[in-house]
C-alpha positions as CSV (number, residue, x, y, z in Angstrom):
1,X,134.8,91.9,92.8
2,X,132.1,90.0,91.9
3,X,131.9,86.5,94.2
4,X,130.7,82.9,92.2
5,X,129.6,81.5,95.4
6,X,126.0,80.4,95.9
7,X,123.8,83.1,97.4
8,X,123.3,82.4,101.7
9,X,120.3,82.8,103.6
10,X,121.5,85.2,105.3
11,X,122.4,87.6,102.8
12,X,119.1,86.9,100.6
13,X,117.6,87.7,104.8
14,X,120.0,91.0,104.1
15,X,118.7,92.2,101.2
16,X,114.9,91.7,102.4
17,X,115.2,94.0,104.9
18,X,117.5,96.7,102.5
19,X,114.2,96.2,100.4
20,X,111.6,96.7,103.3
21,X,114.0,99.5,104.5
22,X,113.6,101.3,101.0
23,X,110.3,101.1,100.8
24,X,109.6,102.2,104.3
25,X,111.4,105.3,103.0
26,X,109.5,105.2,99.9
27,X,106.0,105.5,101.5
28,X,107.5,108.3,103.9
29,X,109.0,110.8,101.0
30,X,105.8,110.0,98.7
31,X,103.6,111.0,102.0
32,X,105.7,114.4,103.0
33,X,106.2,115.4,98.5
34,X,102.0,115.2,98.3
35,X,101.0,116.9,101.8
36,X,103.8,119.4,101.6
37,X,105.1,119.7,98.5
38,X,108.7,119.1,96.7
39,X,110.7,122.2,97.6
40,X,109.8,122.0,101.3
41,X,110.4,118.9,102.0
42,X,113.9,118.1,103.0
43,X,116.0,114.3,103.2
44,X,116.2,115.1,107.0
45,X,112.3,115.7,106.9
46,X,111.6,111.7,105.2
47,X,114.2,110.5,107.5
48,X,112.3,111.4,110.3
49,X,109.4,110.3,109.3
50,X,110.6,107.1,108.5
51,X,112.1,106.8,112.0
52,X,115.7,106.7,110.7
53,X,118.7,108.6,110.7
54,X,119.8,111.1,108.2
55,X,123.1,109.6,107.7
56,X,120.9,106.0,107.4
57,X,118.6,107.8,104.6
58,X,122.1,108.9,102.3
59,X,123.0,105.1,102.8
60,X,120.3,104.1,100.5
61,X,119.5,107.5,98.5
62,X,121.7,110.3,97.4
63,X,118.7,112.5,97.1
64,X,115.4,113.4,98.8
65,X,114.3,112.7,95.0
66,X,115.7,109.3,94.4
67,X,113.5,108.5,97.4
68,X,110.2,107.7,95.8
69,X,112.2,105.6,93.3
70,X,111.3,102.0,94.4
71,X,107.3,103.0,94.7
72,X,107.5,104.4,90.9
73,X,109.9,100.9,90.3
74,X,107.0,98.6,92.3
75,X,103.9,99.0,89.8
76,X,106.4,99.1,86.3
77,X,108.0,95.7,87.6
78,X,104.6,94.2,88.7
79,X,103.7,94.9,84.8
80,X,106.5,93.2,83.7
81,X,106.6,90.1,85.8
82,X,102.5,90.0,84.8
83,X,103.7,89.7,81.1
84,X,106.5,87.2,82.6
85,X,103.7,85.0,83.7
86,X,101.3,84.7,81.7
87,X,100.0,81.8,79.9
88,X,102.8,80.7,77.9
89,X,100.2,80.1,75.2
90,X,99.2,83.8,74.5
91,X,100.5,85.1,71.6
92,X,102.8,88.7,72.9
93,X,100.0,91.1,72.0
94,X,97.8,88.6,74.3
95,X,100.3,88.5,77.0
96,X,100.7,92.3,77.0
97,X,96.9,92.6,77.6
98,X,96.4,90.5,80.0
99,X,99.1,91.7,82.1
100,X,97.6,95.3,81.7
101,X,94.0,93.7,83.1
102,X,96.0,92.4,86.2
103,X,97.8,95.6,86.8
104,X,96.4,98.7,86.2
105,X,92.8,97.8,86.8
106,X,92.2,99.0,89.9
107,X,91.3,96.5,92.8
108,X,94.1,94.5,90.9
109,X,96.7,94.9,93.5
110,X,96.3,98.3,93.2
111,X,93.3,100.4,95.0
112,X,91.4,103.0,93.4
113,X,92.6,105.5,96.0
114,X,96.3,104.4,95.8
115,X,95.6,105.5,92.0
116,X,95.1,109.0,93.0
117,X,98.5,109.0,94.7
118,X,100.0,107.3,91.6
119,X,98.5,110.3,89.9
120,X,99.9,112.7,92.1
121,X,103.4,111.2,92.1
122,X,103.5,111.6,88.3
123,X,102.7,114.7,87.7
124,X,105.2,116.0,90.2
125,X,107.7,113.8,88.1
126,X,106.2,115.8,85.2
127,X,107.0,119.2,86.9
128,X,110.0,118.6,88.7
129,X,113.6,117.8,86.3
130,X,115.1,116.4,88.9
131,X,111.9,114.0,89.9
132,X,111.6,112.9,86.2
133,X,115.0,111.6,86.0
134,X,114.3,109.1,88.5
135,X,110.7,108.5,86.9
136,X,112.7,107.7,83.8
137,X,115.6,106.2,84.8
138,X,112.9,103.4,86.6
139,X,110.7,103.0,83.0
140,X,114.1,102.4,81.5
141,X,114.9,99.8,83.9
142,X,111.5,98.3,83.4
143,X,111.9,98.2,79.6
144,X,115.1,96.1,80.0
145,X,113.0,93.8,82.2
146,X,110.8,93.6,79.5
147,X,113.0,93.1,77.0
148,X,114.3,89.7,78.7
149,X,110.1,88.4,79.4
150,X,109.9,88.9,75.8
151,X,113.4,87.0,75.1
152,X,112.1,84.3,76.8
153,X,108.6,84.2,75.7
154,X,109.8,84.1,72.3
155,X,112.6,81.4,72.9
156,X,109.9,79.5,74.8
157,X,107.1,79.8,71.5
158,X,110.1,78.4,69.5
159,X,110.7,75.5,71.9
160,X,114.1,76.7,72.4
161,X,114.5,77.0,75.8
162,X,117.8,76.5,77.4
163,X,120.1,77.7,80.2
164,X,118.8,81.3,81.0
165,X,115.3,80.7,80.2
166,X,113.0,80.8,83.5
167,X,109.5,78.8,83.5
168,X,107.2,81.4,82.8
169,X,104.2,79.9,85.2
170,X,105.4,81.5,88.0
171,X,103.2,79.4,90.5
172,X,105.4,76.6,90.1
173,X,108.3,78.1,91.8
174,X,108.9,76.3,94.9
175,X,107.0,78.1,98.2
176,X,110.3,77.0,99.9
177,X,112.2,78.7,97.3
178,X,112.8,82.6,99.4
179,X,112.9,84.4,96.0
180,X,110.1,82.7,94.7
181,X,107.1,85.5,96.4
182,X,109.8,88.2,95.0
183,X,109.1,87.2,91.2
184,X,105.1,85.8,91.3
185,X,102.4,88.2,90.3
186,X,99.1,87.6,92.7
187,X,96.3,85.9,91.6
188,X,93.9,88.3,90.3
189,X,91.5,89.8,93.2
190,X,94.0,88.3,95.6
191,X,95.9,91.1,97.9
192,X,99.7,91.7,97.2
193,X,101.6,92.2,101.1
194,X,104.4,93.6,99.0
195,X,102.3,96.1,96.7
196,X,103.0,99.6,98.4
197,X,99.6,100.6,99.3
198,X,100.0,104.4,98.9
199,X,96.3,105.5,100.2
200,X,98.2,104.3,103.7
201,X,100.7,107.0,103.2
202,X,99.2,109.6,105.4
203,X,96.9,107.4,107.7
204,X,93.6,109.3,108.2
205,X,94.4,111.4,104.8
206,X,92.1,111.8,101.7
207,X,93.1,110.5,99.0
208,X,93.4,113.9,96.2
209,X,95.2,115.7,94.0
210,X,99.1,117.0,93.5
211,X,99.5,120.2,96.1
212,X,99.8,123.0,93.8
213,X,103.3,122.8,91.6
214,X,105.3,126.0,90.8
215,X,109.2,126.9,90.5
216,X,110.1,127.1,93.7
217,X,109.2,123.2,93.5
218,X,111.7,122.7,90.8
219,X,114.7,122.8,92.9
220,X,118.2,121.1,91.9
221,X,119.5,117.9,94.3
222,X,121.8,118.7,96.9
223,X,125.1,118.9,96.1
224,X,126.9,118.0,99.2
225,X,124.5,115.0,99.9
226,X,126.8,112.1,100.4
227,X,126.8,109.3,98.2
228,X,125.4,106.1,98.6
229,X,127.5,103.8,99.9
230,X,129.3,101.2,97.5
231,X,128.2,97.9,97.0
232,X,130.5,95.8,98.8
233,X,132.6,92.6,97.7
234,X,130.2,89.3,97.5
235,X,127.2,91.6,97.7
236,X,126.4,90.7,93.8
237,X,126.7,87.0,93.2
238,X,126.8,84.4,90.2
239,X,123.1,83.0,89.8
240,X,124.1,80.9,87.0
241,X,124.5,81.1,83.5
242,X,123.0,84.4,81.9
243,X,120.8,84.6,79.6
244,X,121.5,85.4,75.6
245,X,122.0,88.6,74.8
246,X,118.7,90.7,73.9
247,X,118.7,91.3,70.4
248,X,118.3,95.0,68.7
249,X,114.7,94.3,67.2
250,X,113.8,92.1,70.7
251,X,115.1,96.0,72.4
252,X,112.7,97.3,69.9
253,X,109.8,95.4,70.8
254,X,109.8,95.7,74.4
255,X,110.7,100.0,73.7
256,X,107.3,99.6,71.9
257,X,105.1,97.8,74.3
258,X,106.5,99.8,77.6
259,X,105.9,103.1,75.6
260,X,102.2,101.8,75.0
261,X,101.7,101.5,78.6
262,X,103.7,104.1,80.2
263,X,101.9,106.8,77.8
264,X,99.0,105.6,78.8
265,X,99.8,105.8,82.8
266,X,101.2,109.6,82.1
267,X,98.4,110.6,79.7
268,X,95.7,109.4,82.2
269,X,97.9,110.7,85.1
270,X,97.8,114.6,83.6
271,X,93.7,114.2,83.6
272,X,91.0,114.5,86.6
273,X,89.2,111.4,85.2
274,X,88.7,108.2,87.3
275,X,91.0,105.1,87.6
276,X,87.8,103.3,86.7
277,X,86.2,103.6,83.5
278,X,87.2,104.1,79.6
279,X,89.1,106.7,80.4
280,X,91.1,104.9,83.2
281,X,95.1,103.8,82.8
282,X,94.2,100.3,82.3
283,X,91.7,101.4,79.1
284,X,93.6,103.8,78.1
285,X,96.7,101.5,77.9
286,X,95.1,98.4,76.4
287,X,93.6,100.7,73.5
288,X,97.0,101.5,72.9
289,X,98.2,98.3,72.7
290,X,94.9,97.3,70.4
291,X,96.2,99.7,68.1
292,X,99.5,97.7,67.6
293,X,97.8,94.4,66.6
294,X,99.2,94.3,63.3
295,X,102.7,95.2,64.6
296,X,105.3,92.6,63.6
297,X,106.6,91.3,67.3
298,X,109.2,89.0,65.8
299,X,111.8,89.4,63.7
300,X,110.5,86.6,61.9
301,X,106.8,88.5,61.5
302,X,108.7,91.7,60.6
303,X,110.4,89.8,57.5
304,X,107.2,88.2,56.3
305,X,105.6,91.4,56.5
306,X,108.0,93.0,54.5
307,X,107.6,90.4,52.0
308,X,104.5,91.2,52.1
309,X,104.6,94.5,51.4
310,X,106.7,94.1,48.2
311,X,104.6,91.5,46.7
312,X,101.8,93.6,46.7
313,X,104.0,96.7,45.4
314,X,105.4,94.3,42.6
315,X,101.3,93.2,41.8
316,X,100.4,96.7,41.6
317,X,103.0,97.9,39.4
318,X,103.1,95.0,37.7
């Protein structure tokens, strides 16, 4: 059951540490998948390097694989909450490139050597089914993130803003508002204390490529593993009134634009080349997006550019 009462202090305190715990676990898996491998690294392995209990690890993950799913989950939401905030007088191609400048450049939150991690951590998504499940399964949750920025920029644009629709300069939140550092995207150059610095991983550890991938890394989830346990009643709570429903071309639009970036991420990621550079994520992803500059990001665009279309097919048959 889902409770209507206002959300305490103690349970946003709660769900703090969950996250912290998560993430703790997070770093550890990521650190024992790149120095040893998939296949032999077991759930009782990132337990005890995260200085928990097994049975404390199956609390939060059913899998040894679903492990590294909040540090893929960290740099697609810091994307999206980049688009969320940015100037609410960009146009959406504008907002989409300036959120890739303050994301995937590196230095932006992000070191270069956490990049080589990033790297590594993909293409073992890439090779392992049961890793790219969880890689997908987070860009999926990302692109329904998106899909509500770009709801909101575009009710915002229209100066229909209403119940649902969140201020989109993020630096005005309150500071004594305690989800307020949850949602704002640093200032660029500034350090992020929540960004997942993976080059810290294995302290003392160069930063290099994916340990060398073959079947035997491929293996299937346990089985047995125990479930997570369920959410229980009040965990989720009423945070007011919800948003309007996403429409099917708004879905559309925010498929496109996460698609631009996370080929670009994956494409780079299968390379040797440098974080830095043309040939880097960030480059790679804003040429992407370049090439959508004509693409109708509006419902209202996509109808006048239909028009379009058929009054110059009526003129030339005319």
């Amino acid at each position: 059951m889902i409770s209507s009462t206002p959300r305490s202090g103690s349970a946003s305190l709660t769900e703090r540490r969950k996250a912290a715990t998560r993430m703790e676990i997070a770093r550890a898996a990521a650190g024992l998948f790149v120095s040893r491998g998939l296949k032999a690294t077991r759930a009782e392995d990132i337990a005890q390097a995260a200085g928990i209990a097994p049975r404390t690890f199956y609390r939060y993950f059913a899998t040894k694989e679903e492990a590294v799913a909040p540090l893929y989950a960290a740099g697609a939401q810091r994307w999206a909450e980049a688009v969320r905030e940015a100037p609410a007088g960009l146009t959406v191609p504008e907002a989409l490139e300036h959120a890739v400048r303050h994301t995937l450049v590196p230095g932006q939150g992000v070191s270069a050597a956490s990049w080589e991690w990033v790297r590594t951590l993909i293409r073992l998504a890439m090779a392992s089914p049961a890793l790219g499940k969880v890689w997908a399964e987070v860009c999926h949750t990302s692109e329904a993130t998106l899909t509500e920025v770009l709801a909101e920029r575009a009710r915002v644009a229209a100066g229909a803003s209403g119940p649902g629709t969140r201020d989109l300069d993020m630096r005005t939140l309150s500071a004594s508002d305690p989800g307020a550092r949850d949602l704002a995207v640093p200032t660029p150059g500034a350090p992020d204390p929540d960004t997942p610095d993976l080059s810290a991983l294995e302290p003392g550890a160069p930063a290099q490529g994916p340990p060398d991938l073959n079947a035997s890394d491929l293996d299937a989830p346990r089985l047995d593993a125990p479930r997570p346990e369920a959410l229980e009643p009040g965990v989720l709570e009423a945070a007011g009134p919800a948003p309007a429903a996403a429409s099917p071309y708004e879905r559309f639009t925010a498929a496109v634009a996460g698609a631009a970036v996370r080929v670009a991420v994956e494409g780079w990621a299968v390379t040797d080349t440098s974080p830095t550079g043309p040939q880097g994520p960030a480059e790679l992803a804003l040429a992407n997006l370049r090439a959508l500059r004509d693409f109708s990001w509006s419902p209202g665009q996509a109808g006048q550019a239909g028009q379009a279309r058929q009054a110059g097919q009526a003129g030339r048959t005319g």
